[in-house]
matplotlib code that plots the C-alpha trace (Angstrom):
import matplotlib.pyplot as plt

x = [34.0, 36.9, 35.5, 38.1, 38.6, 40.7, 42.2, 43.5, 46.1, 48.4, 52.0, 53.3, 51.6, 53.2, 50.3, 48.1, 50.4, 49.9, 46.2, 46.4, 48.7, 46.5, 43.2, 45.0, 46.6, 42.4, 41.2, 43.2, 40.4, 37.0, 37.7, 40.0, 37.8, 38.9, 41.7, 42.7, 44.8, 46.6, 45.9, 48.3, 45.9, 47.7, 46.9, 43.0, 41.5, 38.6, 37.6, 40.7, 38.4, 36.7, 36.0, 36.6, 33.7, 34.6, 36.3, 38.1, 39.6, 42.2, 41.5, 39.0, 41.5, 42.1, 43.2, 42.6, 45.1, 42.6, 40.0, 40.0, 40.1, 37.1, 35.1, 35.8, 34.8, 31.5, 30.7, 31.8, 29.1, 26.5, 26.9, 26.1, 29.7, 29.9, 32.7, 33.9, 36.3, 38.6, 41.9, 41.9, 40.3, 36.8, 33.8, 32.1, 29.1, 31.5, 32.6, 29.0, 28.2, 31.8, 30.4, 26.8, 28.1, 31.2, 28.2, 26.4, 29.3, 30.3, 26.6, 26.5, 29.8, 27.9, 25.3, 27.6, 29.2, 26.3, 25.0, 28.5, 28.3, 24.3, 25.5, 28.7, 25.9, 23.3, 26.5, 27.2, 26.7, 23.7, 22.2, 19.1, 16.9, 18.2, 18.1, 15.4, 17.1, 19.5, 20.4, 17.0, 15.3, 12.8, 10.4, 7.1, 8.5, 7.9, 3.7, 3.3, 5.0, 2.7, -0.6, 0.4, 0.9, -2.6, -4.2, -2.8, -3.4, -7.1, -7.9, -6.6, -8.6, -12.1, -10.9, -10.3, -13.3, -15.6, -15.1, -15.8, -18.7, -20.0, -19.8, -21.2, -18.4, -19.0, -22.3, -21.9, -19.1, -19.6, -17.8, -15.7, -13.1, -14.2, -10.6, -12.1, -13.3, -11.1, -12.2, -12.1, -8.8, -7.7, -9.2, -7.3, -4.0, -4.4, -5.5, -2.3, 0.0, -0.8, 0.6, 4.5, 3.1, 1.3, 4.9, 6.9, 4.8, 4.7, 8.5, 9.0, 6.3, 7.6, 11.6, 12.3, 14.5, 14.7, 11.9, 13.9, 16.0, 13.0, 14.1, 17.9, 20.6, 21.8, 18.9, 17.4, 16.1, 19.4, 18.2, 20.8, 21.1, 17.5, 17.4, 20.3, 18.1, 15.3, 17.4, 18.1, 15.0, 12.6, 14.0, 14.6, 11.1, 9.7, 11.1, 10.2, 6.4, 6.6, 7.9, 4.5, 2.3, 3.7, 3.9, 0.4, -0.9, -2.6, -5.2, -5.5, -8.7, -11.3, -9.5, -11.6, -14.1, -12.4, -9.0, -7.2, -8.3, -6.9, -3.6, -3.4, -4.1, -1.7, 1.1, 0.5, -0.9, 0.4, 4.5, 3.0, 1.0, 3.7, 5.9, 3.2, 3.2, 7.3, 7.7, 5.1, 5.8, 9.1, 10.4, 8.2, 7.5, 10.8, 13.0, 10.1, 10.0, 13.9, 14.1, 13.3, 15.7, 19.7, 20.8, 20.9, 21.0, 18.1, 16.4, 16.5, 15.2, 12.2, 11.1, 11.6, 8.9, 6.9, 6.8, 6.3, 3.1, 1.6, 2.2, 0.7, -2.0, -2.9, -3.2, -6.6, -5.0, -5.0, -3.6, -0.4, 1.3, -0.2, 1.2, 4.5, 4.9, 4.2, 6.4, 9.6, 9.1, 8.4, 12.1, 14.1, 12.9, 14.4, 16.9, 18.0, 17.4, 19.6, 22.5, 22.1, 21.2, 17.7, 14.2, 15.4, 16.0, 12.5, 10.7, 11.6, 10.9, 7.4, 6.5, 7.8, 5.9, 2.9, 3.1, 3.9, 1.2, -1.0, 0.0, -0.9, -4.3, -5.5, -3.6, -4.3, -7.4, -7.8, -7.2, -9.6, -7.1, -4.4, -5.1, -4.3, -7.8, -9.6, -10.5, -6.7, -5.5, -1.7, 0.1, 3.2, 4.5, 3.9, 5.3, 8.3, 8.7, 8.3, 10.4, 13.1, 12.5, 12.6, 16.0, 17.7, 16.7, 17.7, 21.4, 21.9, 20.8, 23.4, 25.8, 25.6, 25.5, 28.7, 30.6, 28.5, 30.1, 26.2, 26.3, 29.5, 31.8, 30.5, 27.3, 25.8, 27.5, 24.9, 25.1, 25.4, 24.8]
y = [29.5, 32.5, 35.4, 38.2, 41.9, 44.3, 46.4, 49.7, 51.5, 53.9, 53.0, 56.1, 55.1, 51.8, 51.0, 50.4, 47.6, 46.1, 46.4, 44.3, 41.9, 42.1, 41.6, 38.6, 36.7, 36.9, 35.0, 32.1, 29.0, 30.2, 32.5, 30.8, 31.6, 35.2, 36.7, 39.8, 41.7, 44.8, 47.8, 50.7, 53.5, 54.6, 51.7, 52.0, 53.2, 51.9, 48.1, 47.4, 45.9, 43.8, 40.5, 41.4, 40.8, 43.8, 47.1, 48.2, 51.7, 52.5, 55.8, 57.9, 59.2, 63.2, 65.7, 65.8, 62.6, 60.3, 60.9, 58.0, 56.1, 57.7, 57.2, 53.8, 53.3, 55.0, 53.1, 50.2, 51.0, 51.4, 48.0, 46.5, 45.7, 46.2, 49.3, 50.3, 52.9, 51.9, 52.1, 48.4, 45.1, 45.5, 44.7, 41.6, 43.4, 44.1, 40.6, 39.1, 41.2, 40.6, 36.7, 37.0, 39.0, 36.2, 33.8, 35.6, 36.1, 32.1, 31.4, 33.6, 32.2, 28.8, 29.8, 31.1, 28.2, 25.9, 28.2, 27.8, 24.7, 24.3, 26.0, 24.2, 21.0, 22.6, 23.6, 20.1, 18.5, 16.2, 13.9, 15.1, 12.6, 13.8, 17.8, 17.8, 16.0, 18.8, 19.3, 20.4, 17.2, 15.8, 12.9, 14.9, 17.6, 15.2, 15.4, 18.7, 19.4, 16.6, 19.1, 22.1, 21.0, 19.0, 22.0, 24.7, 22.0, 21.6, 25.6, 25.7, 23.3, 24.2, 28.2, 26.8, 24.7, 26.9, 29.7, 27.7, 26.0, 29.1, 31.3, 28.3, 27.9, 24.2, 22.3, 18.8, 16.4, 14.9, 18.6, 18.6, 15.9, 16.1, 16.6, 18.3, 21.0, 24.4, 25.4, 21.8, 21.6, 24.5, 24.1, 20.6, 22.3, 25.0, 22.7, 20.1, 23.2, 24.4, 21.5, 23.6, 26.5, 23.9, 21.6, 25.1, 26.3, 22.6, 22.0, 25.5, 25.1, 21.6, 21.6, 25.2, 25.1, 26.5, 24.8, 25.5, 23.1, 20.3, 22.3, 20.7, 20.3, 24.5, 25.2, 27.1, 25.9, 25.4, 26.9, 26.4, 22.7, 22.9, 24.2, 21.3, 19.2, 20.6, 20.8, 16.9, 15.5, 17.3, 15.5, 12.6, 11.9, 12.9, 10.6, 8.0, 9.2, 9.4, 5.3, 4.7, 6.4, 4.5, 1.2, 1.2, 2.6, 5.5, 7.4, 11.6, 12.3, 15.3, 18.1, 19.0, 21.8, 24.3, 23.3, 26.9, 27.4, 24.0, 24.7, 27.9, 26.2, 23.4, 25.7, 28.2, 25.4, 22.0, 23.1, 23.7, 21.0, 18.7, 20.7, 20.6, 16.5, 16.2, 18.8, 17.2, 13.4, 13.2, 16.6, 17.2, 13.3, 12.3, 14.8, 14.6, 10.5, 10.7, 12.6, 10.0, 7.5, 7.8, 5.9, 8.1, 4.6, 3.5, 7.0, 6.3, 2.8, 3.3, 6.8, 5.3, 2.8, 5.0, 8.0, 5.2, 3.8, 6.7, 8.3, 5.5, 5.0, 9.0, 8.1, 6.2, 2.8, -0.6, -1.9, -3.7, -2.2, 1.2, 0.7, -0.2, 2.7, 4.8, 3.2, 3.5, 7.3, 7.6, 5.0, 7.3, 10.4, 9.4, 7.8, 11.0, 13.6, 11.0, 11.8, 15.3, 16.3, 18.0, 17.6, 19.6, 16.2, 14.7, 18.0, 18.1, 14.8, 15.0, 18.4, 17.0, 14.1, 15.4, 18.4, 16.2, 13.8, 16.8, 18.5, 15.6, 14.6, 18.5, 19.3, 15.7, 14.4, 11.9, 13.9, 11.7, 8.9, 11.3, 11.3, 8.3, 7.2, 4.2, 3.0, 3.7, 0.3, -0.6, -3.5, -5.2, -3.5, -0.4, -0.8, -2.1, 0.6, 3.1, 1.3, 1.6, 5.4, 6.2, 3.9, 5.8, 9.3, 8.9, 7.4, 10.4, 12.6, 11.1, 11.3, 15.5, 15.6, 13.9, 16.4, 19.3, 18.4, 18.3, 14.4, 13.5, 10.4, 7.0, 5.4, 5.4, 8.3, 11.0, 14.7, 16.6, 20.1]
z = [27.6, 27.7, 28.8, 27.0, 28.7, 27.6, 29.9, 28.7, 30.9, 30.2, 29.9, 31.6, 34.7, 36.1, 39.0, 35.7, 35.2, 38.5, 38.6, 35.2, 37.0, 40.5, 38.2, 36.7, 39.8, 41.4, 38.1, 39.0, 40.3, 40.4, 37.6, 35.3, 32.3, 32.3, 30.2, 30.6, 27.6, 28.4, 25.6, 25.3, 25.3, 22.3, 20.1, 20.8, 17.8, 15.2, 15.5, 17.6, 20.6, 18.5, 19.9, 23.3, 26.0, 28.5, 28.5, 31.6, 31.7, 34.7, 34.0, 31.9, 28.9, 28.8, 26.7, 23.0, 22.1, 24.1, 22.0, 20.1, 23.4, 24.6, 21.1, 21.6, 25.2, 23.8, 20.9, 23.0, 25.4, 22.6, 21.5, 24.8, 26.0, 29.4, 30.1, 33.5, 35.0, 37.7, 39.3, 40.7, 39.7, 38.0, 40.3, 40.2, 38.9, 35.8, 35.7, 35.1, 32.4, 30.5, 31.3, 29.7, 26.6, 26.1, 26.1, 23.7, 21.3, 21.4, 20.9, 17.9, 16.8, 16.9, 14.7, 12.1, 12.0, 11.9, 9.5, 6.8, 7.5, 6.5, 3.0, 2.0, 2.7, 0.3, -1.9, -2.3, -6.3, -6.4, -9.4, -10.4, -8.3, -5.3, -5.5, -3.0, -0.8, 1.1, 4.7, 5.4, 4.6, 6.8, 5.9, 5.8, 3.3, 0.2, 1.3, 2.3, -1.5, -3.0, -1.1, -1.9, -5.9, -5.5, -4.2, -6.9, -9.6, -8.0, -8.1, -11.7, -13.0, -10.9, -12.9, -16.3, -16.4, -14.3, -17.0, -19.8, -18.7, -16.7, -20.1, -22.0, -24.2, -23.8, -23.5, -21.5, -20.3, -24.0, -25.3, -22.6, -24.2, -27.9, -29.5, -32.6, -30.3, -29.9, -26.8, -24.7, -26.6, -25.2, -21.6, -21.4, -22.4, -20.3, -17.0, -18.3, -18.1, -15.1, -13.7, -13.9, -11.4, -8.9, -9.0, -8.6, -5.8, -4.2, -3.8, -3.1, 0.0, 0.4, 0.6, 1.3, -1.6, -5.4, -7.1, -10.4, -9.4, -11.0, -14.4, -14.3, -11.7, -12.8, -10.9, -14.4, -18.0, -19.9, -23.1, -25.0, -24.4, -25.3, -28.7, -29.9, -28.5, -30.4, -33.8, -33.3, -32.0, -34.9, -37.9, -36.1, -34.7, -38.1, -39.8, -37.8, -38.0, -41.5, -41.3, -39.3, -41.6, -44.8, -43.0, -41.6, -44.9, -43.5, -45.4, -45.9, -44.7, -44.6, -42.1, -39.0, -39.2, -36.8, -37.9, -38.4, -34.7, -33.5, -35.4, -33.5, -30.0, -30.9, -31.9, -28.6, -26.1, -26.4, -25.9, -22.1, -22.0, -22.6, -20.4, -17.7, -17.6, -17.5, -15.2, -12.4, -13.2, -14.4, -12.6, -9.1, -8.6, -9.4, -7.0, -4.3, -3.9, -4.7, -1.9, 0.7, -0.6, 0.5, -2.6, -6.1, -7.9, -5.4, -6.4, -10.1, -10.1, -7.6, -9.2, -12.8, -11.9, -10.3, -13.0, -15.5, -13.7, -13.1, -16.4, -18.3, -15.8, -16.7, -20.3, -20.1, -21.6, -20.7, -24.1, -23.6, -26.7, -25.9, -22.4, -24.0, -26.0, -23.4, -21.0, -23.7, -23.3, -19.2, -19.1, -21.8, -19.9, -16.4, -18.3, -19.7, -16.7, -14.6, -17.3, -18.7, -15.0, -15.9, -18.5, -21.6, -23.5, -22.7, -22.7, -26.4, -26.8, -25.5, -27.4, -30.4, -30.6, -29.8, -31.8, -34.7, -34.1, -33.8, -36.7, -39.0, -37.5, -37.9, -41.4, -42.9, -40.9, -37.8, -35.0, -33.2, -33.3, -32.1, -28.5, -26.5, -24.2, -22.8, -26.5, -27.9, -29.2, -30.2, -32.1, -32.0, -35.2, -33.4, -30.5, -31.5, -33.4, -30.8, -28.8, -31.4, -32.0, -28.6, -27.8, -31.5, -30.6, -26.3, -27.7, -30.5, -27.2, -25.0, -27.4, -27.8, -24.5, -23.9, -27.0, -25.3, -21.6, -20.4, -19.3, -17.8, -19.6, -18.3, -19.6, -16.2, -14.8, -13.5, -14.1, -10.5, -9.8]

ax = plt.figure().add_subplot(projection="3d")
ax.plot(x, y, z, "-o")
ax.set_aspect("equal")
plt.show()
């Protein structure tokens, strides 16, 4: 530690001189840490003392040219640096308190440093997997973020459902997941989309970091990117629907009762729905698992499996080609948040498809069949071509990206941010 005093003397008055120089031959053993600078009185003015740990006058300035010195001794004084007046060699008194304030100022000199250096860390481009994982990481931060999202999630749920049982909007568990039914349509969207404010709150509480950092690697929704992907994905995925309805010879059939009401719901509801599941299992699980593996590629693999299981799992089916199908769209998702850097892409996707799919059970009859549960059943035909859909629309995706600069060159390379 250098303990630094300025010692202002005047230079018309040469036995200032040699108290400097008598002040300076004493600090030699014990007190090597001291420096002592000599200060014309005359350049003493504003925040020329800065970074010094002691003022020492020779003599209290007078006359109206020393103001300046003497404003300075005083607001030297007010900001706790220790400030003596004397002829000879500051007291030891003097000398402590020059000591404690050097030790303060190299402490805080620490901290800034530890603190620039704590930025330029969280400053540092990640892939998307690994934006939770920052300087600040510890290994509990991943569950208290998986509680907190539980326990938001939780209270949502007990509000939706407790108003629309408690008003008796809905009579039994039977009404509860009929899909012809506007209101339990709408309570299970609403529940579903509450899923983006519990997995905000949750790595917010979690990782002391920007939860919108589970939108993309920008830290923000990159609308933009979103409405190409949009424009590209619609026609796409509708085409491929309409494939499935000639090749399975599907029927029109009589339209739901309250289907003007479950168009509306679809249209206003099912966007954050959709949202709601890729935001908590391919967004919230993703970055929060990722974050306790070092590797990115490591990251990827292990939270692709993981988002994959548990989003099937939350579907209801055991049907291998149901299980399939689902799977193809858990894979491309990761797939393409790991490239683009964020969940436009599979957002879109997932809206989409279920919008689509929705559309045509209410407007042309079988919405029953339109949800995937316990009974849902696949086939190899179907699969396949799911699986084919899903691979056609994720390369067509990539591709923009690359031409829009949004996933870097590379088929493997991750977007960081």
């Amino acid at each position: 530690m250098t303990v630094r005093i300025a010692a202002v003397r005047d230079p018309g008055h040469p036995q200032d001189l040699v108290a400097v120089d008598r002040a300076r031959a004493l600090s030699v053993g014990a007190a090597a840490d001291l420096e002592w600078w000599p200060v014309a009185s005359a350049d003493v003015h504003g925040d020329r003392l800065d970074g010094f740990d002691g003022l020492w006058l020779t003599a209290w300035p007078q006359g109206p040219a020393a103001e300046p010195v003497r404003q300075t001794a005083h607001r030297a004084h007010a900001l706790g640096m220790p400030v003596v007046v004397s002829p000879t060699e500051p007291a030891p008194e003097f000398v402590a308190a020059a000591r404690r304030r050097a030790a303060l100022r190299e402490e805080q000199a620490r901290a800034l440093a530890e603190a620039a250096a704590l930025e330029a860390a969280e400053s540092e481009p990640r892939t998307y997997v690994h934006q939770m994982r920052g300087p600040r990481h510890r290994w509990w931060r991943p569950l208290v973020a998986l509680a907190v999202a539980l326990a938001v999630f939780a209270a949502c749920a007990v509000a939706v459902f407790g108003v629309v049982l408690g008003f008796g909007l809905i009579d039994g568990e039977e009404e509860m997941v009929d899909p012809v039914n506007p209101v339990s349509s709408l309570a299970l969207n609403l529940v579903l989309a509450a899923l983006i404010p519990a997995t905000l709150l949750g790595l917010w509480a979690g990782f002391a970091r920007s939860p919108w950092r589970v939108l993309s690697v920008a830290g923000r929704m990159r609308w933009g990117w979103l409405g190409r992907c949009l424009l590209v994905v619609t026609p796409l995925w509708a085409a491929y629907l309409g494939v499935t309805w000639v090749v399975f010879d599907q029927e029109v059939l009589d339209r739901p009762q309250d289907w003007a009401w479950l168009l509306v719901i679809t249209v206003l509801t099912t966007p954050l729905q959709a949202a709601g599941e890729e935001i908590a299992i391919r967004g919230g699980l993703v970055q929060g698992v990722g974050a306790w593996l070092r590797s990115p590629v490591a990251a990827l693999v292990v939270t692709t499996v993981l988002s994959t299981v548990v989003f099937v799992a939350l579907h209801g089916s055991a049907d291998p080609w149901i299980v399939i199908e689902l799977g193809s769209l858990a894979v491309a998702g990761c797939w393409l948040a790991w490239r683009t850097g964020g969940l436009e892409a599979v957002i879109v996707l997932h809206v989409v498809n279920n919008l689509l799919i929705l559309f045509t059970g209410i407007l042309l009859g079988g919405i029953e069949e339109s949800y995937v549960d316990g009974a849902s059943e696949g086939s190899p035909v179907s699969a396949a071509m799911n699986v084919v859909a899903t691979a056609v629309v994720t390369a067509v995706l990539l591709w923009l990206a690359r031409r829009r600069g949004i996933a870097p060159a590379g088929w493997s390379t991750p977007a960081r941010g």
